[in-house]
C-alpha positions in Angstrom: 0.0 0.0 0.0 1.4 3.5 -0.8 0.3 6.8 -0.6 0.0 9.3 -3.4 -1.5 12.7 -3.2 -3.5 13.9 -5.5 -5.0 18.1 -5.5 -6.8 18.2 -2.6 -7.1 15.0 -1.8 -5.0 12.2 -0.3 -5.4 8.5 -2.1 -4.2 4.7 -0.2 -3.3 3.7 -4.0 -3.2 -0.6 -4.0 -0.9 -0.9 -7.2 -1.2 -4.0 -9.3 1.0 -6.9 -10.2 2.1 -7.2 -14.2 0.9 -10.1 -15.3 3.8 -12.2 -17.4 3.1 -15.2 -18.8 4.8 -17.9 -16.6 7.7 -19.7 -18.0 7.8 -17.1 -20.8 9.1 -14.1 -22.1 6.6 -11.1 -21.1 4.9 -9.3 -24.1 4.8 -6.1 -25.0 2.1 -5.5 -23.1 3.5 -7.2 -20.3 6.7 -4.9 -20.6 4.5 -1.9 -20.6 2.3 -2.9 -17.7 5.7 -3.5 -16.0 7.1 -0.5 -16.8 3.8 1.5 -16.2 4.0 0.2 -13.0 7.5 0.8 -12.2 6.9 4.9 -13.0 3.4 4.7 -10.9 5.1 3.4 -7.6 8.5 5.9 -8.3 6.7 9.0 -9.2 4.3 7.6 -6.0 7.3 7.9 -3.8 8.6 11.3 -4.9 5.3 12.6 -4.2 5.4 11.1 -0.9 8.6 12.1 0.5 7.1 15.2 1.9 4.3 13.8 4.3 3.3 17.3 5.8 1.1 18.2 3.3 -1.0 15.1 4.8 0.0 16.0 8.4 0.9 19.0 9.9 4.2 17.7 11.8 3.4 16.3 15.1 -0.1 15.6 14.4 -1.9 12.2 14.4 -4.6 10.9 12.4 -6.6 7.5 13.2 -9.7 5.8 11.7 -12.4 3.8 13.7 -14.0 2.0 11.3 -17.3 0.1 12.1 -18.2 -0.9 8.2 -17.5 -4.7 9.3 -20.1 -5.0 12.5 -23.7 -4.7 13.1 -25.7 -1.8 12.0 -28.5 -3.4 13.9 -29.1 -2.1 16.8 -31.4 -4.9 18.0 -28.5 -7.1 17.4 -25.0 -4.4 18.5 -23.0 -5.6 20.9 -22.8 -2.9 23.3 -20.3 -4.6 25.9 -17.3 -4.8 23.6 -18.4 -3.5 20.0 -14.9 -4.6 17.9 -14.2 -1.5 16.3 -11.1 -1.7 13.6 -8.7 0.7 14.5 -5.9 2.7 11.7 -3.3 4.3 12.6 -1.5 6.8 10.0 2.4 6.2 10.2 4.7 8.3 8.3 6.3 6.7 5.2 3.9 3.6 5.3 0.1 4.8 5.1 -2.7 3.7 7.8 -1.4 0.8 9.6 -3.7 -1.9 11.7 -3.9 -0.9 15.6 -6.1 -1.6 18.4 -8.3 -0.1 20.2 -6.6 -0.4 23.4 -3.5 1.5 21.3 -5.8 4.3 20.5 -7.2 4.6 24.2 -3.3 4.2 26.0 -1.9 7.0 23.1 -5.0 9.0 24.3 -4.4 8.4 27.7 -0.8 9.1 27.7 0.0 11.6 25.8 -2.4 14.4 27.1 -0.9 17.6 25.4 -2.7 16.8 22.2 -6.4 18.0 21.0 -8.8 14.9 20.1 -11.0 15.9 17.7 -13.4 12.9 16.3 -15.1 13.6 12.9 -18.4 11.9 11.9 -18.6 12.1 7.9 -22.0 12.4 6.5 -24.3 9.4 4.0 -23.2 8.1 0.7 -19.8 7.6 1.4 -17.2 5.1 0.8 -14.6 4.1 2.7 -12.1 6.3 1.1 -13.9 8.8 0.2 -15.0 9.7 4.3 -10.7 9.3 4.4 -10.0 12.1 1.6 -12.8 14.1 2.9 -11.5 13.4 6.9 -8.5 15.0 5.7 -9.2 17.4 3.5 -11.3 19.0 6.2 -8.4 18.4 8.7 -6.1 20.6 6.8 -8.4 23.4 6.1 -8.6 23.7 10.2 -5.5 23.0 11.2 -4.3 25.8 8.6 -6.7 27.8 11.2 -5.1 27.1 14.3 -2.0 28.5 15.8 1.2 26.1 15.1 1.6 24.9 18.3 -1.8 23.4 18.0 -1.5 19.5 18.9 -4.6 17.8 17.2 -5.0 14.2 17.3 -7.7 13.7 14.1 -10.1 10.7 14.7 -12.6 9.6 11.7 -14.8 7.7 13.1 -15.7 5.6 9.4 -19.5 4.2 9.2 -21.5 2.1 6.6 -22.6 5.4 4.7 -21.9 3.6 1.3 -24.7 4.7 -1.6 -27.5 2.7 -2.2 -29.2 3.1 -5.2 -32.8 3.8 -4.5 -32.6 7.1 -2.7 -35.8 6.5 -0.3 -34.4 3.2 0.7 -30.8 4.8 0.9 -32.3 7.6 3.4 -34.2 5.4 5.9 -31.3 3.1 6.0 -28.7 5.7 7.2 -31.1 7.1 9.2 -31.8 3.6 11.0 -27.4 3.4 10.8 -26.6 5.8 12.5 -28.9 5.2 15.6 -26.6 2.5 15.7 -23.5 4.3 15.3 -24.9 6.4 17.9 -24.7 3.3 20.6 -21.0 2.3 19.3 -20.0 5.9 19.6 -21.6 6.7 22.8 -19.8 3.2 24.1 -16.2 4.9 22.9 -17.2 8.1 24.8 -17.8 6.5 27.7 -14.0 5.1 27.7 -12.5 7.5 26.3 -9.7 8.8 28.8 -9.9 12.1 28.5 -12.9 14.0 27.3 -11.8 17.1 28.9 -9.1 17.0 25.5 -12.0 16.6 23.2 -14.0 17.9 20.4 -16.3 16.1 18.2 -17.5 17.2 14.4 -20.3 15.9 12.3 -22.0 16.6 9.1 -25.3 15.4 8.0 -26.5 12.0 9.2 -22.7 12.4 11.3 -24.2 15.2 13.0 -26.6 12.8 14.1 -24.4 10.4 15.9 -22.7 13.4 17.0 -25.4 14.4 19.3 -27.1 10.8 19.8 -23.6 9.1 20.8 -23.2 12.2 23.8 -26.8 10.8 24.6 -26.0 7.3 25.0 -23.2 8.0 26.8 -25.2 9.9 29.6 -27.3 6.8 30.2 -29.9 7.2 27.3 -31.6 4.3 24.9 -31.9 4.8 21.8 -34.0 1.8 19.4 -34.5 0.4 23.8 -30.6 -0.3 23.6 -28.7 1.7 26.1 -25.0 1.0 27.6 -24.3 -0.5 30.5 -21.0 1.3 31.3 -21.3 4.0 34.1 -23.1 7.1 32.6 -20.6 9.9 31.7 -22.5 13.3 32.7 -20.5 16.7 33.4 -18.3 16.8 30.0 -18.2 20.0 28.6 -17.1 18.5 25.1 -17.6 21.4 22.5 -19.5 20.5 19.1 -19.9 21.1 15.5 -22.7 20.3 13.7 -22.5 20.8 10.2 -26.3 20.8 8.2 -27.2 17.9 10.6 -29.6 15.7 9.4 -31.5 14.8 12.9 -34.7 16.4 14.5 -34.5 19.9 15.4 -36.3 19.2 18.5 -34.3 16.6 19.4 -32.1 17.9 22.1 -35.1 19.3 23.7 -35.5 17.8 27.4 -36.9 14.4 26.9 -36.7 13.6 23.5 -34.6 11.2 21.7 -31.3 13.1 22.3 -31.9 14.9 25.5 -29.8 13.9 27.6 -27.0 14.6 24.9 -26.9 18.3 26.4 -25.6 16.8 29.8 -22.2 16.5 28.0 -22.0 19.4 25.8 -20.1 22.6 26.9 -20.8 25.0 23.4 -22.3 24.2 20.2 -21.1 25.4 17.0 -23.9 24.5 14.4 -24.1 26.0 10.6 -27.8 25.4 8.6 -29.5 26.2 5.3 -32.6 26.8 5.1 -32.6 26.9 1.9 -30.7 23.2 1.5 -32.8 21.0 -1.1 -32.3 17.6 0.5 -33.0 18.3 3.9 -36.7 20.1 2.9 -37.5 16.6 2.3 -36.0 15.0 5.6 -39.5 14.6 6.3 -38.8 11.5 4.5 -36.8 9.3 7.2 -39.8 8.7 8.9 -43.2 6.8 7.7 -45.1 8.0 10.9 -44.4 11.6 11.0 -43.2 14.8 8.9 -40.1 15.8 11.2 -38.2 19.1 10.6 -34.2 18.8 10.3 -32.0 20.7 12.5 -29.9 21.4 9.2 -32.3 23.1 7.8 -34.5 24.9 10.2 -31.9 25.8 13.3 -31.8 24.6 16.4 -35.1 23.8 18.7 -36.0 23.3 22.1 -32.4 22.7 24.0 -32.3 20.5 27.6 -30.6 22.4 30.4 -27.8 20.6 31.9 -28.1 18.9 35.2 -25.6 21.2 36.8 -26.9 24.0 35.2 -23.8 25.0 33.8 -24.3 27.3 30.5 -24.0 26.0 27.0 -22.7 28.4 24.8 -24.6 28.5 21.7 -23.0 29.8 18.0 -25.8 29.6 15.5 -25.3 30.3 11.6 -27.7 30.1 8.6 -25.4 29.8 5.8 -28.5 29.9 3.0 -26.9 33.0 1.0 -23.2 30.9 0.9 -24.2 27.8 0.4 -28.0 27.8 -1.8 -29.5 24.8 -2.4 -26.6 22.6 -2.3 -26.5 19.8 0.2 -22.6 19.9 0.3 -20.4 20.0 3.3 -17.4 21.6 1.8 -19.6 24.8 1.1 -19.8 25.8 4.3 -16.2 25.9 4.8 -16.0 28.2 1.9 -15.2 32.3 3.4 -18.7 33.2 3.3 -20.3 31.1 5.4 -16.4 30.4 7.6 -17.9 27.2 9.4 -13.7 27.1 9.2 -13.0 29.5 11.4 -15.4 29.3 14.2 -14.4 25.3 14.1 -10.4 26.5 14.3 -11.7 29.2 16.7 -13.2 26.6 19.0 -10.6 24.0 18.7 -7.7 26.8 20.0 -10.2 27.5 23.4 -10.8 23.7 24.1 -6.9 23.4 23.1 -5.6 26.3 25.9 -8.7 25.9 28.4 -8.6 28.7 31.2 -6.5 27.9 34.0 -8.5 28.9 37.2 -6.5 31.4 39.4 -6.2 30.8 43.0 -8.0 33.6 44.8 -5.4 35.5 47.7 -5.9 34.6 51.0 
């Protein structure tokens, strides 16, 4: 596996094997697929000898993928979900890790940010990579240079399907499950007082639904059986989130998400095409998506500690378009309030001790 970067984008290129007849002499077709090949994996490794256009130097990037496990929720196992774990390592691509890797790296190494990002439907695998990272580097080009971020995609089973009803009600039905498997990471994840989570579309809605869980909720009548984490102030970004906009009202099917939320960036379109018709997710009822209508009804927290709210309609930016990069474009800047948030979770205020 090698790594080749292509404009704005980062591929994990598998290059093939010529095929020469065996006991023969190749072709010329062989000779050119071998020579083909020789000038792919070279020009391949010139392009890679200068990783920091992936990375910023002392970064990390990992990938939690859960494309290989349930996206049941009757049938998710919620005691030890076995989530694959990546790890990027310079020279060599994403490399097989484990979880407990991820969780000891978190745990010991506390000077960095951990920022986990929830890519939205109808992706592939490598596609919710390229966009992980593209999206990475238009923050981090935000953020001071001392900045440590440690980048997390968390990788679901968005891939298209082709009828776009069935496609819809699928993801939706997903990522209530991804919501259980994420909420299960929150809850043993070392330090959440180092974290910040990002999510667009249907990622938006395990953004907000895995910070339920985690507090003790059920979603689908699953819930964790892990000690409930309450009191996080974890800061959020929800990017035209395809969930409820009443949702994270006290009571509902994400309320108890607000117990572990300390500020909220969230960036809608009223005017976005697809999510007029999020109505469609459901058979029973004609919801209203937070993505396109703003933010409802919100649950205090418990210990009534503010949550600091940063609302945007980005309809003039970004039109009609469904399409996550848009906001991230100067007009709308869902850039740099992220970058902006990222530097105050990154340098939190020290509390002075009062004279005696």
């Amino acid at each position: 596996m090698f790594v080749g970067m292509e404009k704005g984008a980062v591929r994990f290129v598998n290059i093939p094997r010529p095929s020469i007849p065996v006991g023969g002499r190749a072709s010329i077709r062989s000779r050119a697929i071998v020579f083909l090949t020789v000038a792919l994996i070279l020009s391949i490794y010139n392009s890679t000898r200068g990783h920091a256009a992936m990375l910023h130097e002392g970064d990390e990037y990992w990938v939690v993928n859960t494309r290989c496990i349930s996206s049941n929720s009757r049938c998710a196992n919620l005691e030890s979900p076995t989530l694959k774990i990546y790890r990027y390592q310079q020279g060599s691509g994403l490399q097989h890790d484990r979880l407990d890797g991820l969780l000891a790296r978190v745990d010991e190494d506390r000077s960095y940010l951990n920022v986990i990002y929830v890519h939205g439907n109808r992706f592939t695998s490598q596609e919710a990579i390229d966009r992980s990272l593209n999206i990475y580097r238009k923050v981090k080009r935000r953020c001071h240079d001392e900045t440590k971020i440690r980048w997390i995609l968390w990788s679901w089973p968005s891939d298209p399907i082709f009828n776009p009803l069935t496609d819809v009600r699928t993801k939706a039905t997903r990522a209530d499950t991804q919501a259980l498997y994420a909420g299960w990471l929150l809850q043993h994840f070392p330090a959440t007082d180092r974290l910040e989570m990002v999510g667009y579309s249907f990622g938006g809605r395990i953004v907000t639904g895995a910070l339920h869980t985690a507090a003790g909720g059920s979603i689908h009548g699953r819930s964790l059986s892990g000690p409930p984490l309450r009191g996080a102030r974890i800061a959020i970004n929800l990017v035209a989130p395809a969930l409820d906009r009443h949702w994270l009202a006290r009571g509902s099917q994400h309320g108890l998400a607000t117990e572990n939320i300390g500020s909220m960036n969230l960036f809608y379109n009223s005017n976005d095409r697809v999510l007029k018709l999020y109505s469609m997710v459901s058979k029973y009822y004609n919801p209203v998506a937070l993505g396109f209508a703003g933010l409802g009804p919100l649950a205090p927290r418990s210990d009534q500690l503010p949550i600091q709210i940063r609302s945007k309609d980005c309809r003039n930016s970004v039109g009609l378009l469904h399409d996550e990069l848009k906001y991230y474009e100067p007009c709308c800047n869902a850039v740099e309030m992220i970058a902006t948030s990222i530097q105050a979770s990154y340098s939190p205020i020290v509390p002075v001790a009062l004279a005696q």
